[in-house]
C-alpha positions as MATLAB code, in Angstrom:
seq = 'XXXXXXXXXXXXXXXXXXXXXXXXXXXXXXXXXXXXXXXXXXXXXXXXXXXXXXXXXXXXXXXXXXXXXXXXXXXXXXXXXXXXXXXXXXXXXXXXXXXXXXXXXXXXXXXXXXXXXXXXXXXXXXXXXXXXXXXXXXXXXXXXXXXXXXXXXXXXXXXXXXXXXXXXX';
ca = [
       0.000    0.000    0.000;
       0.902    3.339   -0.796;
       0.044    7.021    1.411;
       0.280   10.305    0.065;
       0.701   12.267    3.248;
      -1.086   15.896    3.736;
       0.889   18.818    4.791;
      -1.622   18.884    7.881;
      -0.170   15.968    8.928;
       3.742   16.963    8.697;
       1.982   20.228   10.600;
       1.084   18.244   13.697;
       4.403   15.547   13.709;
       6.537   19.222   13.453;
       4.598   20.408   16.681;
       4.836   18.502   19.537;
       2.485   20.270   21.731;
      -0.268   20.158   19.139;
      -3.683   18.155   20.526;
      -3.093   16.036   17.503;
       1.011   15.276   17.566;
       0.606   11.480   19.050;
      -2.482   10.717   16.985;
      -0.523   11.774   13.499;
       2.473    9.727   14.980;
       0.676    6.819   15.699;
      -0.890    6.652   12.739;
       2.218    7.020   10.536;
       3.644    4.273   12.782;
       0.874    1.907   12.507;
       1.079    2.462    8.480;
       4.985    1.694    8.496;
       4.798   -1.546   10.596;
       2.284   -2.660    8.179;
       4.750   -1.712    5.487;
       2.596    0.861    4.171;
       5.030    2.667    1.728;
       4.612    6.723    2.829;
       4.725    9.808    0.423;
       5.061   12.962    0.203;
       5.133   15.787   -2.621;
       6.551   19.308   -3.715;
       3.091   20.421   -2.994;
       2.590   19.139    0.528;
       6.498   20.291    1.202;
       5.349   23.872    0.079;
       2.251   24.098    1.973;
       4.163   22.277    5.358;
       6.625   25.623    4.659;
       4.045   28.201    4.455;
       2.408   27.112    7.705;
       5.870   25.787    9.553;
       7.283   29.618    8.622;
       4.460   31.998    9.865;
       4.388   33.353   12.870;
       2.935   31.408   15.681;
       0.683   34.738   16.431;
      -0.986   34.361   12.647;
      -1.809   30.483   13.122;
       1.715   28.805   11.912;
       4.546   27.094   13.834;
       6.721   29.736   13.934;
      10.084   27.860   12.943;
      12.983   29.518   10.811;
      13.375   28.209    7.195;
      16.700   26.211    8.401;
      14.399   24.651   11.095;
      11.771   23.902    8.005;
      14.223   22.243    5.857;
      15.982   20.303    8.166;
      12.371   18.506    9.497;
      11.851   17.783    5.767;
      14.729   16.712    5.214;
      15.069   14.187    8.287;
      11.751   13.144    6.954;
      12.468   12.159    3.926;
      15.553   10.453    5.207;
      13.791    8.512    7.999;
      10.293    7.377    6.655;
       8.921    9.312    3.471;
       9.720    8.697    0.067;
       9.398   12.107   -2.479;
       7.516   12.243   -5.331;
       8.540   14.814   -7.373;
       6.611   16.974   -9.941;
       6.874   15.661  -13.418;
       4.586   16.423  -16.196;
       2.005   13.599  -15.831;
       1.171   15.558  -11.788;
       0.013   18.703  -14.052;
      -2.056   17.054  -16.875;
      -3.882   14.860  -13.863;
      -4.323   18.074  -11.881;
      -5.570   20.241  -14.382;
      -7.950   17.981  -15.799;
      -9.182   16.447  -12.039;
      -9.799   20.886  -11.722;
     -11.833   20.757  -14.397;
     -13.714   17.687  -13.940;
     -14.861   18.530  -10.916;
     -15.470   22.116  -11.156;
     -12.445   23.380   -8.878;
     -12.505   26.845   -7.820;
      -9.874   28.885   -5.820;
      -7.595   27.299   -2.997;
      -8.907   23.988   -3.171;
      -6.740   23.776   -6.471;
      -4.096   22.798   -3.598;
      -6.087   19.933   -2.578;
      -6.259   19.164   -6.233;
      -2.516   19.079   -6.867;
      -2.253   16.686   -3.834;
      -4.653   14.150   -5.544;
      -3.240   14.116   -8.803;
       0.552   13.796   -6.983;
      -1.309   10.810   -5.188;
      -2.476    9.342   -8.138;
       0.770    9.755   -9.906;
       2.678    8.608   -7.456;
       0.471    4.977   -7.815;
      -0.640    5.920   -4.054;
      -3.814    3.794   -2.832;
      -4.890    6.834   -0.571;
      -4.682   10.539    1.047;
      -3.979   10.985    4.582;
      -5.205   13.669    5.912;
      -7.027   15.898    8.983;
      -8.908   17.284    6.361;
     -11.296   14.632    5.074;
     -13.827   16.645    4.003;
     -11.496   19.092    1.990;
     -11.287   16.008   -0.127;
     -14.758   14.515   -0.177;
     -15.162   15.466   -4.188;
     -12.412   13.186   -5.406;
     -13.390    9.929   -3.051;
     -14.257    8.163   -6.581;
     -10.595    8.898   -7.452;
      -8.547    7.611   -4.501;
      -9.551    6.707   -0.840;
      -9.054    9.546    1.629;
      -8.312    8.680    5.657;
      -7.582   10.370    8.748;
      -5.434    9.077   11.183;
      -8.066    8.679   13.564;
      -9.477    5.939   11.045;
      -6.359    4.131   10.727;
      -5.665    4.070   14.772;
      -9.203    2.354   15.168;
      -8.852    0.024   12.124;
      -5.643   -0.981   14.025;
      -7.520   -1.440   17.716;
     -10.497   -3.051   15.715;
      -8.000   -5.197   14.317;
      -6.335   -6.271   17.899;
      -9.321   -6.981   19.158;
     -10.388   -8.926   16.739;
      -6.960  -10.787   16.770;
      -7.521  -11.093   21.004;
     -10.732  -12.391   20.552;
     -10.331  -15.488   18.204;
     -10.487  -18.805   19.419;
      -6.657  -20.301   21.143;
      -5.977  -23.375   19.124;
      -3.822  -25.793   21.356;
      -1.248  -27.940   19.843;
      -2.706  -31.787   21.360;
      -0.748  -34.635   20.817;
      -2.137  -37.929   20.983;
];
């Protein structure tokens, strides 16, 4: 399997005091134990810098640009494999914008499916499921949360089965 991730989510593993820091974590971790192969794009690297570089004050994280490339970069290095722009990301895009009508800023959200879908990624993590809820015939969108409880559902489910014991006769 194969995740694009969404800048909202490099947001919250940046910021450790954020409410949503562990659950972003967690999810990323349950997703690489399964072997889950994790993405991310020029796109959700420029977005992660727009928010990581404003001020705290006007909603952002308030690092330096240093700071900023040096999390992406240990990123990339550790757990996320980069899927650059090539010319197939644009044609997608622009004809996902006008299939579906796209208007304004949610041609970002657009540039992250088409990346996705480019990139031969099964789904879209995100915090933002709903930014997303046009393209769900395209390519399945999840939050953390989602994956986290498919995880415990799974556990339980795992707990619960019947113990075969080994008898020899």
């Amino acid at each position: 399997m194969r995740i694009l991730v969404d800048s909202n989510i490099l947001c919250r593993l940046a910021r450790r005091d954020d409410p949503q820091h562990e659950e972003a974590r967690q999810a990323l971790r349950i997703a690489i134990q399964k072997g889950t192969v994790l993405i991310i794009c020029p796109q959700v690297e420029r977005e992660f810098w727009a928010v990581a570089t404003r001020p705290r004050a006007e909603n952002g994280l308030g690092m330096t640009p240093d700071e900023t490339v040096a999390s992406l970069r240990e990123w990339r290095e550790s757990f996320f494999l980069f899927a650059p722009d090539v010319p197939d990301v644009h044609a997608l895009w622009q004809n996902l914008a006008t299939k579906y009508g796209v208007c304004g800023k949610q041609v970002h959200d657009t540039s992250i499916v088409a990346a996705a879908k480019t990139a031969s990624a099964d789904q879209v993590l995100t915090f933002n499921k709903e930014h997303f809820q046009r393209f769900w015939n395209e390519i399945a969108i999840r939050t953390p949360q989602e994956i986290i409880q498919e995880q415990q559902h799974r556990r339980q489910a795992e707990e619960q089965a019947p113990q075969h014991e080994n008898v020899s006769g």
